[in-house]
C-alpha positions as CSV (number, residue, x, y, z in Angstrom):
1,X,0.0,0.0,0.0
2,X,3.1,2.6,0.9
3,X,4.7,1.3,-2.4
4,X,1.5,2.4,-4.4
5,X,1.4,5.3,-2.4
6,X,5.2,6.3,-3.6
7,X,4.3,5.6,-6.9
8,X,1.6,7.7,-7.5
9,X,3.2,10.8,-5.9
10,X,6.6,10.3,-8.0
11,X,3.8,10.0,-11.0
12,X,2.0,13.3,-10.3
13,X,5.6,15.0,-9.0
14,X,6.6,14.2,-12.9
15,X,3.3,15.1,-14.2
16,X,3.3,18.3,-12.4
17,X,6.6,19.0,-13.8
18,X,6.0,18.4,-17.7
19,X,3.0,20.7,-17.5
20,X,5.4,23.0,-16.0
21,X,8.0,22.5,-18.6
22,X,5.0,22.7,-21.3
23,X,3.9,26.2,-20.2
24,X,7.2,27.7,-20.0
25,X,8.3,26.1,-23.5
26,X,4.7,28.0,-24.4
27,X,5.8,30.7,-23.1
28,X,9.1,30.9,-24.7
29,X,7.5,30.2,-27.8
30,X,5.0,33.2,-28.1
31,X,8.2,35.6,-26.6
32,X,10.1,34.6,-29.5
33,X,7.1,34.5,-32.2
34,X,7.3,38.0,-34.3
35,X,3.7,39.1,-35.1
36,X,3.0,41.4,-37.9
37,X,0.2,44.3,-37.0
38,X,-1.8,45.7,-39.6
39,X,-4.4,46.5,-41.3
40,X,-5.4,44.0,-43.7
41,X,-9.1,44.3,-44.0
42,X,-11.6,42.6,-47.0
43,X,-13.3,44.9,-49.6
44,X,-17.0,45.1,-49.2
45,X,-17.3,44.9,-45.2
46,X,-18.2,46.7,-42.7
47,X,-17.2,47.7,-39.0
48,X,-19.3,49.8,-36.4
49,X,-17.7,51.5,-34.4
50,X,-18.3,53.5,-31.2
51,X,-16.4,56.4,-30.1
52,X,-17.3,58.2,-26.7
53,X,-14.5,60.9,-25.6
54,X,-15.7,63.1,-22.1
55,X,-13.8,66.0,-21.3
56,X,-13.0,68.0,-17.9
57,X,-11.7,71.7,-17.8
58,X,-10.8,72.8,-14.4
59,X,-10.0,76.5,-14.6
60,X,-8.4,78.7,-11.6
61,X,-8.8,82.7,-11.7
62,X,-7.8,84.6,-8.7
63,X,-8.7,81.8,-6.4
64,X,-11.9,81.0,-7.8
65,X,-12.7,77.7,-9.6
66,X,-14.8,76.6,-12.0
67,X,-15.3,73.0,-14.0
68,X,-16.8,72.3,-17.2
69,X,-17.9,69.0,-18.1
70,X,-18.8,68.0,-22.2
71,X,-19.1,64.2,-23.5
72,X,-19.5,63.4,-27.0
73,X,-20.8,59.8,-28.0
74,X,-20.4,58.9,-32.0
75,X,-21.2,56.1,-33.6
76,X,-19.6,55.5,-37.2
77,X,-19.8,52.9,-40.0
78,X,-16.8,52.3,-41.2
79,X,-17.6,51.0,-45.1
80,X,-14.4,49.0,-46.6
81,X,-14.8,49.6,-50.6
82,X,-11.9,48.0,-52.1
83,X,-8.0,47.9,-52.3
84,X,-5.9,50.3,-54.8
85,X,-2.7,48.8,-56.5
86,X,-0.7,51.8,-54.4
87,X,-2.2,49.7,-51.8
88,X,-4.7,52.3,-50.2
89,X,-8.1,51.2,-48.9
90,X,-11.0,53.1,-49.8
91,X,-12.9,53.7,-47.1
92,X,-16.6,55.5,-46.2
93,X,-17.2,56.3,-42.7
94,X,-20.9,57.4,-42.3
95,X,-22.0,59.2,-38.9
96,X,-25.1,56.8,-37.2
97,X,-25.6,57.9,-34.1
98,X,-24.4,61.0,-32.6
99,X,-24.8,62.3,-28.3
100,X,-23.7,65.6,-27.3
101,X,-24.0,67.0,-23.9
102,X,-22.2,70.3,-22.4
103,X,-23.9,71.7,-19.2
104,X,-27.5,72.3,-20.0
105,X,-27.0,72.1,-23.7
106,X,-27.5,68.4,-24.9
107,X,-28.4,66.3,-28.4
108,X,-29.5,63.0,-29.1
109,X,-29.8,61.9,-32.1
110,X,-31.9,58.6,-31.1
111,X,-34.4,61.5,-29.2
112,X,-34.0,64.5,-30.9
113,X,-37.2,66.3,-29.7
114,X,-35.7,66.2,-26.1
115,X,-32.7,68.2,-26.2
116,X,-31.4,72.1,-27.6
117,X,-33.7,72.6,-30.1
118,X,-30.4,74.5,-31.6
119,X,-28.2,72.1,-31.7
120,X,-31.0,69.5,-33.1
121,X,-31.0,71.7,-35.8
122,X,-27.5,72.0,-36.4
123,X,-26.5,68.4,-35.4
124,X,-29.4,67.0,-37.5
125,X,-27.8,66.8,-41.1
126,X,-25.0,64.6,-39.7
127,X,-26.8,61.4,-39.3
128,X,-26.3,59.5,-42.4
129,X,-23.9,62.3,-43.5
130,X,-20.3,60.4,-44.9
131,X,-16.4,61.1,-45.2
132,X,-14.5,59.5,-48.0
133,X,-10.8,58.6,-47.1
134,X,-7.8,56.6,-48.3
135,X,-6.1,54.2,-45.2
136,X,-3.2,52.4,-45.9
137,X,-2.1,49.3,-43.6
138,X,0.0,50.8,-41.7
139,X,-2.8,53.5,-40.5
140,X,-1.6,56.1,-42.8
141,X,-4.1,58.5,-44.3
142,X,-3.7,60.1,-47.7
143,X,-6.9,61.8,-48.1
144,X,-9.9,62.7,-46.2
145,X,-12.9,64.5,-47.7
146,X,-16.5,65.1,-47.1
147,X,-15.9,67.6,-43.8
148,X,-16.4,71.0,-45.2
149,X,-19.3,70.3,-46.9
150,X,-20.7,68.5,-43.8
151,X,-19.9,72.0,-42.0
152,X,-21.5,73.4,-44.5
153,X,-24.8,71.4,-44.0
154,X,-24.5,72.3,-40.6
155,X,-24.0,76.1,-40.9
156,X,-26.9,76.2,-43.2
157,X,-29.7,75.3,-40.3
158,X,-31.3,79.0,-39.8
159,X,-31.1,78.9,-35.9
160,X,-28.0,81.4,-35.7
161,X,-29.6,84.5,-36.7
162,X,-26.5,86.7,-35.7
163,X,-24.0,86.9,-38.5
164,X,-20.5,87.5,-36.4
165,X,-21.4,84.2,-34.2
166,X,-22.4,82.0,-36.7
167,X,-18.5,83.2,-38.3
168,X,-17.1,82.1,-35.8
169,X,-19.3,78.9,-34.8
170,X,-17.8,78.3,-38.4
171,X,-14.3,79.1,-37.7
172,X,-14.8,76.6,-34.4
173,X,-16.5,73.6,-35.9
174,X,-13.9,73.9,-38.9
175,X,-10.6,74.0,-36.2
176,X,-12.5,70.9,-34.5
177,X,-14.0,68.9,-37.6
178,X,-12.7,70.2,-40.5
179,X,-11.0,67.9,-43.3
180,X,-7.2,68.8,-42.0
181,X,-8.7,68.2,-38.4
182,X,-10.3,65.1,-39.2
183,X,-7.8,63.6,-41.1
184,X,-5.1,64.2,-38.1
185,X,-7.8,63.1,-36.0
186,X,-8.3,59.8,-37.4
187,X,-4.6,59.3,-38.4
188,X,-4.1,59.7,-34.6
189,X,-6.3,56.5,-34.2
190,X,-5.4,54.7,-36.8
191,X,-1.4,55.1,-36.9
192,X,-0.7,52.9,-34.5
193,X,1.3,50.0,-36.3
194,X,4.5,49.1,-36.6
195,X,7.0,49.0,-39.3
196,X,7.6,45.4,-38.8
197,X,6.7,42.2,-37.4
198,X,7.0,42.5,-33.1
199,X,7.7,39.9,-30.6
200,X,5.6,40.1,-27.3
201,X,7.3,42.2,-24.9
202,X,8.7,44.7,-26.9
203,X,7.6,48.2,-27.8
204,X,7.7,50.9,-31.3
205,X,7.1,54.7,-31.3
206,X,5.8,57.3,-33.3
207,X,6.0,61.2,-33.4
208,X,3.0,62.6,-34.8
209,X,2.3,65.9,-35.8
210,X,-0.8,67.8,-35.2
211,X,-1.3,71.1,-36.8
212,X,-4.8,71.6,-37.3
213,X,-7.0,73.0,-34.1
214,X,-4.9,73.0,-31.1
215,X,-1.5,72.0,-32.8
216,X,0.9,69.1,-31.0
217,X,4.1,67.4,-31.3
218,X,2.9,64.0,-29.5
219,X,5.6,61.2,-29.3
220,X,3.6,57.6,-28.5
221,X,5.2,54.2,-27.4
222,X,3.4,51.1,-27.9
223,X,4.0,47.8,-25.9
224,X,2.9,44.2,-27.1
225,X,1.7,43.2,-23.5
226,X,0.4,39.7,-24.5
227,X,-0.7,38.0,-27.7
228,X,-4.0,35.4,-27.0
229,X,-7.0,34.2,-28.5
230,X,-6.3,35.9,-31.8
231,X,-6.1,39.3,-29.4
232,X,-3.1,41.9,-29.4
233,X,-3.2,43.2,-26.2
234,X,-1.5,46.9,-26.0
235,X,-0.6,49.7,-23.9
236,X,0.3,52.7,-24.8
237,X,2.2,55.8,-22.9
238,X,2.7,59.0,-24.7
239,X,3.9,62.5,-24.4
240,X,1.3,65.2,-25.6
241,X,3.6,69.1,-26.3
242,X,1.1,71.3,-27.4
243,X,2.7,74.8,-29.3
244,X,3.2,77.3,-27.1
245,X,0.9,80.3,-27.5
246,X,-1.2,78.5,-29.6
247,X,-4.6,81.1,-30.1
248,X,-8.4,79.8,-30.2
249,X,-10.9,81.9,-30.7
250,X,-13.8,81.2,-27.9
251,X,-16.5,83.3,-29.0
252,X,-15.8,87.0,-27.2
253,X,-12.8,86.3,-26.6
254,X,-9.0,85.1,-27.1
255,X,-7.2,82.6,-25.4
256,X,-3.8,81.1,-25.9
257,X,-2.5,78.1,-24.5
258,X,0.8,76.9,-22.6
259,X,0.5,73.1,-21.8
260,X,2.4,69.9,-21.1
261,X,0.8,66.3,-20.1
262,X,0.8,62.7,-21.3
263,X,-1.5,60.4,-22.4
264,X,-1.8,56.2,-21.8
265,X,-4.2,53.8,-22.3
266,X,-4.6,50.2,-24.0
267,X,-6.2,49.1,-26.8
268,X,-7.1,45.4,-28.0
269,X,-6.2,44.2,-31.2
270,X,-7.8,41.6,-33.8
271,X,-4.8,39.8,-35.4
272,X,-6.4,38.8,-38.9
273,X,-7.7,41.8,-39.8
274,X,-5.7,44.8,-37.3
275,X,-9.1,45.9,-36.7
276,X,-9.3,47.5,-32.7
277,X,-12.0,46.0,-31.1
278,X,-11.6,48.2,-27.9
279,X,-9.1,50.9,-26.5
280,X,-8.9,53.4,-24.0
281,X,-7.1,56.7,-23.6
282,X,-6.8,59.2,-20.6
283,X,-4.7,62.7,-21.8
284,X,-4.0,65.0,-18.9
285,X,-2.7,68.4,-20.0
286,X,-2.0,70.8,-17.4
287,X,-0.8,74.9,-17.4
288,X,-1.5,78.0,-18.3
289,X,-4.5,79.9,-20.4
290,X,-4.3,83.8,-21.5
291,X,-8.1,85.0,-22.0
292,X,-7.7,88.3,-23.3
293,X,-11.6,89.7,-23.6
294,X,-12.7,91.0,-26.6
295,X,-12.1,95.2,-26.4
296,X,-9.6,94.8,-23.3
297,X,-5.9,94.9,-23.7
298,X,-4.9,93.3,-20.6
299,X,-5.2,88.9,-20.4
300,X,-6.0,87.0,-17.6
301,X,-4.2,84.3,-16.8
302,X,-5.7,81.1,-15.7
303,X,-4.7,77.9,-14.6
304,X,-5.9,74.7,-16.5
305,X,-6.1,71.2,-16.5
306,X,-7.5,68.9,-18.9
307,X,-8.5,65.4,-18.5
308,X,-9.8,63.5,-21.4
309,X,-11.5,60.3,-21.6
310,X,-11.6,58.4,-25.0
311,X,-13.0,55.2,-25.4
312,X,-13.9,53.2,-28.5
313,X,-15.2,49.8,-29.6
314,X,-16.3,47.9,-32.2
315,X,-19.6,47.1,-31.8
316,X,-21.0,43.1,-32.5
C-alpha cells in the first residue's frame, strides 16, 4: 500500500513538472514568435464602431474655480470599398448615431425632440452624412474628404440668426472637424502599427504631428503586452507638447494656451484583420491659459487642467 502510495506521488511529482515544462516552452515560444500588426481588411465589409470621448476643464482665476464638463458619444460605419494597387483602402465612414451634452445644452440623435432645439437643428444633417478617405495598412491616411461640406450642411440650419457668431461657430466647428482636423484626428487613431513584425514584450514609437486645431508634437510608445486568443493586447504611454501660445478663438474672446501632459491607455487588437476591437485613452494636459476679452488689452491668466477620456469599440 506505501509502495502504491510512492508511486503515485513520483507519478504526479513528474506530471506536475512536464505541465510546468510545457507552459514555460509555451511561453518561450510566443516571446520569441514575431507578429505582424496591420491593417489587412476585406473589400466590401463593414465595421461599427463606437467612439465616446468626455472632457474636464478645471479652470483657476484669482482663487476661484470653475469645471466644465462636455461628452461626445459617436457612432460610425466604417464602409471598406476596395484595395488600390498603391495599396490604399478606400474607405466611407458614415456618422449613425451622434450624443452631445455640455452643461444644460445636450443632443441626441436617437431623441432629438428632447434636447437644444439648436443644436437639433444644427447636429441634424450629420446622421447618415459620410467622409471618404484613403487608409493604408499601416494606418496612414492620404486623403480625407467630405468635412467641409458637412460643415456646411451644418451652418446652413437657420437657428443662428447673428451673423458675427455664426462666423465664428464656423471658424470653431472647422478648427475641431474640419477635413485637415479630421484627417489628423483619425490618423491619430489609426497610426498605430509598426514598421515590422513584433515579438511580445517589446515596444515601437511614433512622433505625430498635429497642426490643425490645437497643434501638437505627440511622441507615443506602444507595448505588445500579451498575444491570445487571436487578441493583441496593448498599452500605450505617450507624451502630448502642445505649441506654445497657440490662439483659439472662444467666442468673445481670445485665449492662448501653454500646456504639457501625457497620455496612456490600452487598446485590444484583432490579429487577422488589425481591426481595434476596444481601446482606452486618458490625456492630462496641465498649465496655463491667457483669456484676453474682446475690447480689453490686458489677459488673464488662468490655470488649467484637462483630463480627457476616450474610449472606442467595435460594436458586435
Amino acid at each position: 500500500m506505501k509502495s502504491n502510495f510512492i508511486m503515485m506521488k513520483t507519478y504526479l511529482k513528474r506530471c506536475s513538472l512536464l505541465l510546468l515544462s510545457l507552459l514555460i516552452l509555451t511561453s518561450q515560444v510566443q516571446a520569441q514568435k514575431k507578429y505582424r500588426l496591420a491593417l489587412k481588411l476585406a473589400p466590401n465589409t463593414s465595421y461599427l464602431v463606437e467612439q465616446d470621448i468626455s472632457q474636464n476643464i478645471e479652470q483657476k482665476l484669482a482663487g476661484q474655480g470653475q469645471t466644465t464638463y462636455q461628452v461626445t458619444r459617436t457612432v460610425f460605419e466604417y464602409q471598406i470599398k476596395d484595395k488600390q494597387s498603391d495599396n490604399f483602402y478606400n474607405v466611407d465612414v458614415v456618422y449613425k448615431k451622434i450624443y452631445y451634452k455640455s452643461g444644460a445644452q445636450s443632443f441626441d440623435s436617437e431623441n432629438p425632440t428632447t434636447g437644444s432645439p439648436v443644436l437639433a437643428k444644427i447636429f441634424g444633417n450629420v446622421i447618415g452624412s459620410k467622409l471618404t478617405m484613403k487608409l493604408n495598412e499601416n494606418g496612414q491616411i492620404k486623403e480625407l474628404k467630405g468635412a467641409n461640406e458637412l460643415i456646411d450642411k451644418m451652418m446652413s440650419a437657420k437657428v443662428i440668426p447673428n451673423e458675427t457668431i455664426k462666423k465664428r461657430l464656423k471658424t470653431t466647428f472647422n478648427n475641431a472637424f474640419g477635413e485637415k482636423a479630421m484627417r489628423e484626428s483619425m490618423e491619430q487613431f489609426f497610426n498605430i502599427y509598426p514598421r515590422k513584425k513584433i515579438k511580445v514584450g517589446r515596444d515601437w514609437s511614433k512622433t505625430i504631428e498635429r497642426k490643425a486645431g490645437f497643434p501638437s508634437t505627440n511622441r507615443f510608445t506602444w507595448h505588445l503586452q500579451e498575444v491570445k486568443k487571436g487578441l493583441a493586447f496593448i498599452k500605450v504611454k505617450g507624451k502630448i507638447n502642445p505649441k506654445p501660445n497657440t490662439k483659439m478663438d472662444l467666442g468673445m474672446a481670445m485665449a492662448r494656451y501653454d500646456l504639457k501632459g501625457n497620455q496612456e491607455g490600452s487598446i485590444d487588437m484583432d490579429l487577422t484583420s488589425g481591426w481595434i476591437k476596444n481601446a482606452y485613452g486618458k490625456m492630462t494636459l496641465t498649465g496655463k491659459m491667457y483669456i484676453a476679452v474682446e475690447g480689453q488689452l490686458d489677459e488673464a491668466e488662468v490655470d488649467v487642467k484637462i483630463t480627457t477620456v476616450s474610449k472606442y469599440r467595435t460594436l458586435d
